[in-house]
Every structure is written in C-alpha cells, then in structure tokens.
Rosetta silent file (secondary structure, phi, psi, omega in degrees, C-alpha in Angstrom):
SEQUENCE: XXXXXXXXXXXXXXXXXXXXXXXXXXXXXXXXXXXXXXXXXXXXXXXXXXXXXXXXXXXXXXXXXXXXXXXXXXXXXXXXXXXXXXXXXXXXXXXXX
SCORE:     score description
SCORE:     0.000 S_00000001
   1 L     0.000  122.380 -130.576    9.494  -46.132  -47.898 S_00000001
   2 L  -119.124  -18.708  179.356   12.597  -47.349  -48.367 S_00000001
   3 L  -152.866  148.576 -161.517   11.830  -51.413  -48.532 S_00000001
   4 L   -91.704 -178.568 -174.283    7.967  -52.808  -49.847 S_00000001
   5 L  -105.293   20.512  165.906    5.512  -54.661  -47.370 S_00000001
   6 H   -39.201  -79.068 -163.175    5.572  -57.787  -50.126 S_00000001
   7 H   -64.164   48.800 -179.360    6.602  -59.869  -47.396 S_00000001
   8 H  -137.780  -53.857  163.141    3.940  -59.110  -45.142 S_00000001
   9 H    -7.177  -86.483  172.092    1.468  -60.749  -47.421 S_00000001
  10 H   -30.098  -52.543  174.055    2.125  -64.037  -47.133 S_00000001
  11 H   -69.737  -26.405  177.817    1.532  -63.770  -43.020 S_00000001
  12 H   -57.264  -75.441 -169.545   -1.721  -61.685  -44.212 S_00000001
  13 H   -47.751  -17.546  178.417   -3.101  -64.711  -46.503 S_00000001
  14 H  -105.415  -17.088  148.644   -1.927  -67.299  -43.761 S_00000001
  15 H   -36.908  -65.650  166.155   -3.978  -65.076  -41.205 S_00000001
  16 H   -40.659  -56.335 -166.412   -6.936  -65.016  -43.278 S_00000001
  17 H   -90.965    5.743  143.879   -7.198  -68.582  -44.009 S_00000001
  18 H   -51.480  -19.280 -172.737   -6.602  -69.386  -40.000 S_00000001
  19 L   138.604    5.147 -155.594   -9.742  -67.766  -39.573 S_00000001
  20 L   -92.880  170.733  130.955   -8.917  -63.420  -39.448 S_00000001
  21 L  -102.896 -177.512 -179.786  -11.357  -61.498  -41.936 S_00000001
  22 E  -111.578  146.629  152.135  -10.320  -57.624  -42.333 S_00000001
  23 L   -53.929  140.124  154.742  -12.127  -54.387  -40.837 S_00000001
  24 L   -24.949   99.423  175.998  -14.281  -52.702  -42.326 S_00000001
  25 L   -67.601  150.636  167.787  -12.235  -50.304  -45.242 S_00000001
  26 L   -82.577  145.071 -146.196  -12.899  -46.902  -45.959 S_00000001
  27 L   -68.557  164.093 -172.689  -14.689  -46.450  -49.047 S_00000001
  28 L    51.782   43.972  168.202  -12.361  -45.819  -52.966 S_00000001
  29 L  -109.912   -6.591  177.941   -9.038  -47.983  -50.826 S_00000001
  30 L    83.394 -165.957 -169.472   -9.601  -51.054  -53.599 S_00000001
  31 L  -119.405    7.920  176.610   -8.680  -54.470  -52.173 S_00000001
  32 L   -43.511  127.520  173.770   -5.068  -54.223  -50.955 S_00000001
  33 L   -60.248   -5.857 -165.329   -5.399  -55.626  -47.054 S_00000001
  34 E  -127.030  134.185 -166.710   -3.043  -52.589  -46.467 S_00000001
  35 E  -140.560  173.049 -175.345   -3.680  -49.101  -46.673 S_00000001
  36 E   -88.011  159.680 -171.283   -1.591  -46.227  -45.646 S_00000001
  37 E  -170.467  113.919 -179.668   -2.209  -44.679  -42.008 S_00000001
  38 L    48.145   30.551  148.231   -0.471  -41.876  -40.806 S_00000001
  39 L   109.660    4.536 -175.833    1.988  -42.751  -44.100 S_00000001
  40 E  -127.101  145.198  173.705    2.753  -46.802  -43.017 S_00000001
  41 E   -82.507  137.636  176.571    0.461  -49.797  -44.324 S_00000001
  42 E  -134.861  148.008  169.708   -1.283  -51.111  -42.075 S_00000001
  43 E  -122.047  127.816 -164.643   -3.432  -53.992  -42.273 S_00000001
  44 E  -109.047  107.302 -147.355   -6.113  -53.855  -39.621 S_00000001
  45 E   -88.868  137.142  157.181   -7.629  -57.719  -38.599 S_00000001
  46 L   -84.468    1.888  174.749  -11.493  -57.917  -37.277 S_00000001
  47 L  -140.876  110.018  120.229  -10.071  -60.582  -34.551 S_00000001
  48 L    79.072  143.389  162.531   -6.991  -61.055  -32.445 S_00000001
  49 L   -70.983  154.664  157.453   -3.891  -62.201  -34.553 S_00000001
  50 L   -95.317  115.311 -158.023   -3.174  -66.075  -33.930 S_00000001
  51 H   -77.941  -43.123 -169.165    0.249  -65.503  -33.091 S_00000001
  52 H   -31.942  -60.828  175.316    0.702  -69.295  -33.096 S_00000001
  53 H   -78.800  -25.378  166.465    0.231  -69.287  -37.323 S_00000001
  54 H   -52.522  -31.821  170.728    1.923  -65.929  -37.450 S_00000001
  55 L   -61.554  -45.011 -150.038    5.188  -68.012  -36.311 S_00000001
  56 L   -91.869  -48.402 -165.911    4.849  -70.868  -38.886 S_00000001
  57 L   -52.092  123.820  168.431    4.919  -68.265  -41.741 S_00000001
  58 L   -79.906 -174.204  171.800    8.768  -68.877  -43.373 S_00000001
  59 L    80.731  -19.083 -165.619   10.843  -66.041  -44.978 S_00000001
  60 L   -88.964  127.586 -156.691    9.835  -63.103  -42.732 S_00000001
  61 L   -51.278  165.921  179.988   12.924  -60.550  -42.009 S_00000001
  62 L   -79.260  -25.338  155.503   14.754  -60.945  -38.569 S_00000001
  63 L   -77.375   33.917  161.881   13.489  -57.093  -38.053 S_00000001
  64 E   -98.225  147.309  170.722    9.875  -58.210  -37.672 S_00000001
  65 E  -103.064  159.358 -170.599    8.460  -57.204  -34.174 S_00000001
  66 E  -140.145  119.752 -172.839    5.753  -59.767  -33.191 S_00000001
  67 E  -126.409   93.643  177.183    3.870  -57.903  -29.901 S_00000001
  68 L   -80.573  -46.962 -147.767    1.135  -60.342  -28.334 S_00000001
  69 L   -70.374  -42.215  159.558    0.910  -58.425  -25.329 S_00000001
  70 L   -76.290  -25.952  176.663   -0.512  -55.743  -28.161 S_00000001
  71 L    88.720   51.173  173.974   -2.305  -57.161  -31.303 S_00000001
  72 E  -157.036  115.575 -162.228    0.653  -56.207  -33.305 S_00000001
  73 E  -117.160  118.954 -136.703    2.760  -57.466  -35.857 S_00000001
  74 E  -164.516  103.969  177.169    5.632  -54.806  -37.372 S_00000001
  75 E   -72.297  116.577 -173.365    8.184  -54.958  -39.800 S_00000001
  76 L  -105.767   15.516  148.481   10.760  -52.249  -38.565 S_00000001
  77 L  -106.206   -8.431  159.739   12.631  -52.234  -41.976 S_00000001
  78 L  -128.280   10.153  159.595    9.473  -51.234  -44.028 S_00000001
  79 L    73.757   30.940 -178.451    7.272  -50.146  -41.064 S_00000001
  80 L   -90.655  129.363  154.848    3.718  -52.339  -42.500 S_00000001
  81 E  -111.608  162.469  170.608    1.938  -53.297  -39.476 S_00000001
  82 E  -112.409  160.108  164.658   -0.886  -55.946  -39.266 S_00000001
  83 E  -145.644  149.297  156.916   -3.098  -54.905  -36.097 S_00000001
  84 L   -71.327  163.326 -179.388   -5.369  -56.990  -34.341 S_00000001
  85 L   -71.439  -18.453 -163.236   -9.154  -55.261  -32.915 S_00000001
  86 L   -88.706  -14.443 -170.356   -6.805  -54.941  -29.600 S_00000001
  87 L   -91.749  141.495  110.377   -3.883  -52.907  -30.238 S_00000001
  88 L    23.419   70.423 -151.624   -2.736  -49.850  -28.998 S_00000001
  89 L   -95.955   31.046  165.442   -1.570  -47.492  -31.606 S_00000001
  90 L   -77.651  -35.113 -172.737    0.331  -45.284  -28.923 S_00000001
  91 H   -61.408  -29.648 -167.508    2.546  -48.173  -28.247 S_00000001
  92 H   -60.981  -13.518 -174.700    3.807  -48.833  -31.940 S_00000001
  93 H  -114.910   41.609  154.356    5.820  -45.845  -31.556 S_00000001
  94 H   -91.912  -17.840  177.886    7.802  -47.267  -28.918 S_00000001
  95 L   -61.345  142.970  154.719    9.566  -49.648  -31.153 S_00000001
  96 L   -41.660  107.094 -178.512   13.078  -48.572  -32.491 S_00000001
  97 L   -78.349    0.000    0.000   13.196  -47.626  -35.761 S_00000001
C-alpha cells in the first residue's frame, strides 16, 4: 500500500458521532474501524453514510471518490473504503485506479 488510510479516520470519527455505529467484526480484528478485505481497508458502517457530514470533513485528498448512488466512500490513492449496509462491492472496481 503505497500511501496509509490515516486520513480516512477523521471522516470515520465524524461518521460515528453523526449517528453510524460499525458492523459486526469478525472475531481476533482488535478495534481498528478498518480491516483488510480482499487486501484494502475497509470500514464497513451498520447504516447508510450521511454524505451531507462526509462533505464537511476538511483535509481529505482530491482523489477521494464519494459514490451516494452506492454507499461508498474511496480513497483511490490508498484504496480504504468506508461502505455503507447498501453498497455494491462489484461496482468499487469500476473506479480508476
């Protein structure tokens, strides 16, 4: 992985305290919101993102994709997704890497 998912934190923790909790983890992953899947962190949401507070978060690279029509929010320089209960995963690998 060639650049960290640090900056994807901050939109986790301003998720959270809008209201998101996390899915259920699989047991021994610790308490990181992000765990690897199919080799990319993913942080998986038990309710819809609010895209609305996903916006307001400053700092976040110009090579984030923000996909409402999907439940999916995706940093294409260090490939950490957030997912909403809603998303798709066939679609994420329509994005451009």
């Amino acid at each position: 992985m060639a650049h960290s998912q640090k900056h994807m934190y901050e939109m986790v923790d301003a998720l959270v305290s809008a209201g998101n909790g996390f899915r259920p983890r699989p047991p021994g992953l610790g308490s990181d919101p992000f765990w690897l899947t199919a080799g990319n962190p993913v942080c998986y949401l038990d309710a819809s993102i609010d895209f609305a507070v996903a916006k307001t978060v400053p700092g976040q690279p110009v090579d984030l994709v923000v996909d409402e029509d999907n439940d999916l929010i995706f940093c294409k320089l260090c490939w950490t997704a957030i997912q909403g209960p809603t998303h798709r995963v066939e679609t994420v690998w329509n994005h451009p890497r």
